[in-house]
C-alpha positions as CSV (number, residue, x, y, z in Angstrom):
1,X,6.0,-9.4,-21.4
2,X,9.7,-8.2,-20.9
3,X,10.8,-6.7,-18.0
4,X,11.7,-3.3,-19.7
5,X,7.6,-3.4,-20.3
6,X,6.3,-2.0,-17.0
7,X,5.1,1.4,-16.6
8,X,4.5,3.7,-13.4
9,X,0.9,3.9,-12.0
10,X,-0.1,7.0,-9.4
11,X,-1.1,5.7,-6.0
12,X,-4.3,7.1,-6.4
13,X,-5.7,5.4,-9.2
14,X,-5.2,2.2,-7.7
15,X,-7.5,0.0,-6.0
16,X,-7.3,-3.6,-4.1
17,X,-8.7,-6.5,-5.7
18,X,-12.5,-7.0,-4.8
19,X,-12.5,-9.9,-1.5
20,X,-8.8,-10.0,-1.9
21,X,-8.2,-12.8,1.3
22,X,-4.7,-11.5,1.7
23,X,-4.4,-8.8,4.2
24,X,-2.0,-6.2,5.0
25,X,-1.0,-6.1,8.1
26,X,0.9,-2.8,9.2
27,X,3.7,-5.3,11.5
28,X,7.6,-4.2,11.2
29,X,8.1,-5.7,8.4
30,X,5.8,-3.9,6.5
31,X,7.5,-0.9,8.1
32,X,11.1,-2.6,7.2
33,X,9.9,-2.6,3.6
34,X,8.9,1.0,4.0
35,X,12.1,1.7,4.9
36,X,13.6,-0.4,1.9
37,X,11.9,1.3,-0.3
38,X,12.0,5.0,0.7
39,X,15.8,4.2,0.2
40,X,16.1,2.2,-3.1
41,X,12.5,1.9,-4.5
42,X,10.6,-0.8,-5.3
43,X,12.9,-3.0,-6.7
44,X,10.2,-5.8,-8.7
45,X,6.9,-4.0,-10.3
46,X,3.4,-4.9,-8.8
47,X,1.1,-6.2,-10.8
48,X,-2.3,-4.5,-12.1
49,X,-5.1,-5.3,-14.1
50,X,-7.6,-2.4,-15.5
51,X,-11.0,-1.5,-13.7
52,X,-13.8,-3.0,-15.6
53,X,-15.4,0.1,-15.0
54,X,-12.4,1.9,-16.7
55,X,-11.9,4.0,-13.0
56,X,-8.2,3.2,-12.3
57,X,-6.4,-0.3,-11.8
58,X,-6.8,-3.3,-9.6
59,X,-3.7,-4.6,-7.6
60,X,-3.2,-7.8,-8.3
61,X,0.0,-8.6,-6.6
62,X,1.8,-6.0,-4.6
63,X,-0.8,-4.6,-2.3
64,X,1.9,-4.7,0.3
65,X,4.3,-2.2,-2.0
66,X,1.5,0.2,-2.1
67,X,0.9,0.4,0.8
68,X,4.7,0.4,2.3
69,X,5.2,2.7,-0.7
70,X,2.4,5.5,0.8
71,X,4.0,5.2,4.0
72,X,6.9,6.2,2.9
73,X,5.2,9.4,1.0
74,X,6.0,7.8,-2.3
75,X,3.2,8.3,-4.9
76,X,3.5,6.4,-7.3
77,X,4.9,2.7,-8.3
78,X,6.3,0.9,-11.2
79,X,3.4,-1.8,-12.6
80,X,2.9,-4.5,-14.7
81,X,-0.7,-3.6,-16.1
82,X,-1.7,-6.9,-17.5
83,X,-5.3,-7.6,-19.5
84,X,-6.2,-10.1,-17.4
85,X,-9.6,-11.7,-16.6
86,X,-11.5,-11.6,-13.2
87,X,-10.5,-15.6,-13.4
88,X,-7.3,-15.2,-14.8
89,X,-6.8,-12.3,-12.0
90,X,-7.3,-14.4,-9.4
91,X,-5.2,-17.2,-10.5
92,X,-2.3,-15.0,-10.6
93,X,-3.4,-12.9,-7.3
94,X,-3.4,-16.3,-5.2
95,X,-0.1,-17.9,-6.6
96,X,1.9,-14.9,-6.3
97,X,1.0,-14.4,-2.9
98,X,0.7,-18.1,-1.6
99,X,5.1,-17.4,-1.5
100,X,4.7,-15.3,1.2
101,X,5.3,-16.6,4.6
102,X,3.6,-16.7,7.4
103,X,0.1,-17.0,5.7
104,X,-2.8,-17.2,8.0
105,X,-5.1,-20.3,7.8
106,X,-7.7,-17.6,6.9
107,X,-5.9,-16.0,4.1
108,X,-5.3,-19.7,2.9
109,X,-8.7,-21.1,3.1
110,X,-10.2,-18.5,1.1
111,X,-7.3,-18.1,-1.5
112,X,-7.6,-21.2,-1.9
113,X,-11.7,-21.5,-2.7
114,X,-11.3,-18.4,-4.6
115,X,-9.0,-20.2,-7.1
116,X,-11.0,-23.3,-7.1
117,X,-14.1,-21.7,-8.3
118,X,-12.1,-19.4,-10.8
119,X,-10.6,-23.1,-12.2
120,X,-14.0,-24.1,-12.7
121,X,-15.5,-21.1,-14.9
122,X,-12.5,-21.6,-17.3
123,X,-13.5,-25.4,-17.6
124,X,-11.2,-27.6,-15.6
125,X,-12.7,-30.4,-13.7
126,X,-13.3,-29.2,-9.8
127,X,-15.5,-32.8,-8.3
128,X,-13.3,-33.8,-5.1
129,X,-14.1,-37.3,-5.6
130,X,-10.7,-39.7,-7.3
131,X,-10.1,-39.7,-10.3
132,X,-10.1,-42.5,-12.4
133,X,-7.1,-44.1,-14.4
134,X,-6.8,-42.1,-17.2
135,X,-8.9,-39.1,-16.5
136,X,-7.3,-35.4,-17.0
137,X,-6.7,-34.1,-13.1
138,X,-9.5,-32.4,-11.2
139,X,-8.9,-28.6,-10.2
140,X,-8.0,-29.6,-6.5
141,X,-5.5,-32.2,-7.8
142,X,-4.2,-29.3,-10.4
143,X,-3.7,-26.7,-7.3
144,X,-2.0,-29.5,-5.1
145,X,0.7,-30.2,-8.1
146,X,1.0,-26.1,-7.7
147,X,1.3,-26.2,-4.1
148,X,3.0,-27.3,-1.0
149,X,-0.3,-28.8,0.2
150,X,-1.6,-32.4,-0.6
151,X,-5.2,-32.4,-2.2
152,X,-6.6,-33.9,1.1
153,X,-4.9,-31.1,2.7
154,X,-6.5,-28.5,0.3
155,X,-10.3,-29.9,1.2
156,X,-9.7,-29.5,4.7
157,X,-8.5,-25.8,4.5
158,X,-11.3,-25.3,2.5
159,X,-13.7,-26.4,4.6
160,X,-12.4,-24.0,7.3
161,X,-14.4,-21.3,4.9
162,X,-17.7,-22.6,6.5
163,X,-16.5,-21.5,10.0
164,X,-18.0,-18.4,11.2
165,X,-15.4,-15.1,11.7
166,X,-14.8,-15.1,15.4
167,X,-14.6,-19.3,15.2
168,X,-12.1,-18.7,12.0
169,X,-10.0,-16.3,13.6
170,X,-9.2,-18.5,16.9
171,X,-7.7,-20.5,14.4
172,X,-5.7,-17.6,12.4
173,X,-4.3,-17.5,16.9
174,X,-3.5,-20.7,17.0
175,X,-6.3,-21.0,19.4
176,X,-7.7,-23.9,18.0
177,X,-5.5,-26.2,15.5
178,X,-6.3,-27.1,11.9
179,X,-8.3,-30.8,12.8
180,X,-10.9,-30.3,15.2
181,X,-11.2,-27.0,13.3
182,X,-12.4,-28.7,10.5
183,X,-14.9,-30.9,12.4
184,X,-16.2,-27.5,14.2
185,X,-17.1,-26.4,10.4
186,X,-19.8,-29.3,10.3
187,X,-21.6,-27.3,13.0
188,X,-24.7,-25.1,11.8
189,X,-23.9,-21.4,12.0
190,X,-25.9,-21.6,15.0
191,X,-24.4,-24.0,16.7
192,X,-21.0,-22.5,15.6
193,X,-22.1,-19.4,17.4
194,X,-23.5,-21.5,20.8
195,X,-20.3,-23.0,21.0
196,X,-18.3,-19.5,20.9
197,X,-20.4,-18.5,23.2
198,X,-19.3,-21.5,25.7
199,X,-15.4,-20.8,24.9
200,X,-15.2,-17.6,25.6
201,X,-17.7,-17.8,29.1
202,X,-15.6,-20.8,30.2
203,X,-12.3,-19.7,28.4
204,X,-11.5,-23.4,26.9
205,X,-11.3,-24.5,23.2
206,X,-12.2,-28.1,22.3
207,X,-9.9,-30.7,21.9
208,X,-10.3,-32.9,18.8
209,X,-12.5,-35.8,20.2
210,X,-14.9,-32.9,21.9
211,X,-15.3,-31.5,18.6
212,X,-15.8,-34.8,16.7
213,X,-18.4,-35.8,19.3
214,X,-20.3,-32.0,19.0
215,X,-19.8,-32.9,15.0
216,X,-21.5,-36.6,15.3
217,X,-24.4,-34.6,18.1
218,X,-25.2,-32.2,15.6
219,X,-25.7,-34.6,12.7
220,X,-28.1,-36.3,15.1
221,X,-29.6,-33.0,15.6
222,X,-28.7,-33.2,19.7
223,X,-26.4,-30.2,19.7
224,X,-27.8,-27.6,21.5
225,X,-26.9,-25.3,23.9
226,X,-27.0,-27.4,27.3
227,X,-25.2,-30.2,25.3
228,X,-22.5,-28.0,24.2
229,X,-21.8,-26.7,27.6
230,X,-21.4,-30.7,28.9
231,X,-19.3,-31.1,26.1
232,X,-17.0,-28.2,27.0
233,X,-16.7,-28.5,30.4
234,X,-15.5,-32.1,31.0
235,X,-12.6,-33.0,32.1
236,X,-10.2,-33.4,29.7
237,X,-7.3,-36.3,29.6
238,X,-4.5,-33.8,29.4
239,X,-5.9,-31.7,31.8
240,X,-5.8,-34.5,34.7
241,X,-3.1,-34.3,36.8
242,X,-1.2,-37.9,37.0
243,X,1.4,-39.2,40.0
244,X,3.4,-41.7,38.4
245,X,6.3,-43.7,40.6
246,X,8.3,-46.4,38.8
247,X,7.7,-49.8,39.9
248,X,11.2,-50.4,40.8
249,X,10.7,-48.4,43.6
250,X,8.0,-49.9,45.0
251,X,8.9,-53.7,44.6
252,X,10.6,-54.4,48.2
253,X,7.3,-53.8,49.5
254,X,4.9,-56.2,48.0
255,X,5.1,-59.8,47.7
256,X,6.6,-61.3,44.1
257,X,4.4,-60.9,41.2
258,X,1.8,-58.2,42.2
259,X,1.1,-56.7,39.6
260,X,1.4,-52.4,39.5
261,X,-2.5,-52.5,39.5
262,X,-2.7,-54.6,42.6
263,X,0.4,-51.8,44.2
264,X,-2.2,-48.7,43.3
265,X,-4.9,-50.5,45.2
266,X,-3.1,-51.6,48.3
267,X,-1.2,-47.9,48.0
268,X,-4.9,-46.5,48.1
269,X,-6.4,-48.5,50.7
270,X,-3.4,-47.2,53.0
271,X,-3.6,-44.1,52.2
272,X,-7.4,-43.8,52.9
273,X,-6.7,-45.7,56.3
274,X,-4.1,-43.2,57.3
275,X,-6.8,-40.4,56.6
276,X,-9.3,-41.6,58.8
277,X,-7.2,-42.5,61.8
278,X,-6.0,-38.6,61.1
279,X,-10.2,-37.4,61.0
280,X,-10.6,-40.1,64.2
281,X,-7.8,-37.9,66.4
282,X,-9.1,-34.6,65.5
283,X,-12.5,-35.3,66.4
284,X,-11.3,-36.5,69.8
């Protein structure tokens, strides 16, 4: 299609594409774009698809021009209205939008499943298991040519789609980072919903070896809600507070060749002396 080839679509006649993962947020720069736009226009077309139903169009790519376009009080856009599949649809939907920046994990994990599965209905391979010398590429190896992601990389943000909302969107924070997210999402819904329950009464998110051992105690069928709670609320190794003094310091006072072990020790046992001589005075 040549450039020349797009035509001009009335706000009202189009709609977003059915569990489109991508949202629009309404930040400043959406409202920078409205601005842009409500000066010069939209400079490159969005891309639309007919309703299947013949009501209007689907927005394939541009959902953020629309909607910076009605803020501005423009009503209509310039389109690319393309005959595209609900497959095909979705393949272009996902790779137009996976340039953006600042994609959530959310938006990612589901883009990401959504073109899997639309891969697979038009015949490519989509097992996750290697692929043997000589065999054509499996869908996830296909998408990780097309992306900035390795294949390993792609399973794990897909995985993320088996965490439930509130869990998924700590994530989309930056509440709870990409790995022990991923081991969360072996957790039963239930258990997913236990352990939200537990972060949000203690205010704490896992670390990665709290949510590989609530992953390996729910295999076992051990997770429940007493065991989560233990989990959660033990002491973490970051979270201790350490006292560290360099050896240098401290070698005029011991004989030659105790070891720094042997110093904590002696340190200890003086300092716990010193307390009770302190307790022995004040109770006098």
């Amino acid at each position: 299609m040549k450039k020349q080839d797009f035509t001009v679509l009335k706000i009202k006649d189009l709609h977003p594409f059915p569990d489109n993962p991508f949202r629009v947020v309404e930040d400043e720069l959406l409202m920078e774009m409205s601005e842009s736009i409500k000066e010069f226009g939209i400079v490159t077309p969005i891309i639309a698809r007919p309703k299947e139903d013949g009501d209007g169009y689907e927005v394939i790519a541009g959902q953020r021009r629309v909607r910076a376009s009605q803020l501005a009080g423009i009503d209509t856009v310039p389109a690319f209205v393309l005959p595209l599949d609900r497959d095909r649809a979705i393949i272009t939907l996902v790779d137009s939008n996976m340039q953006r920046e600042n994609i959530l994990p959310s938006e990612r994990t589901f883009a990401y499943k959504m073109k899997l599965e639309a891969m697979k209905r038009q015949g490519f391979r989509t097992d996750l298991t290697s692929a043997q010398v000589g065999e054509k590429l499996t869908s996830v190896e296909q998408l990780a040519k097309q992306s900035a992601n390795s294949r390993t990389q792609i399973q794990r943000f897909i995985r993320l789609t088996e965490l439930i909302p509130p869990i998924l969107q700590m994530v989309d924070e930056g509440k709870i980072a990409l790995t022990p997210a991923v081991e969360l999402s072996f957790l039963k819904k239930d258990e997913q919903e236990n352990l939200f329950t537990t972060m949000e009464s203690e205010e704490a998110t896992p670390s990665l070896s709290q949510a590989q051992r609530m992953k390996q105690l729910s295999q076992t069928g051990r997770l429940d809600m007493d065991t989560i709670f233990a989990v959660m609320t033990e002491e973490k190794a970051n979270q201790k507070e350490t006292l560290k003094i360099k050896t240098d310091k401290l070698r005029k006072y011991f004989p030659k060749g105790t070891t720094p072990k042997q110093m904590e020790d002696f340190i200890i046992r003086l300092l716990e002396r010193e307390l009770q001589r302190k307790r022995s005075r004040d109770s006098r």
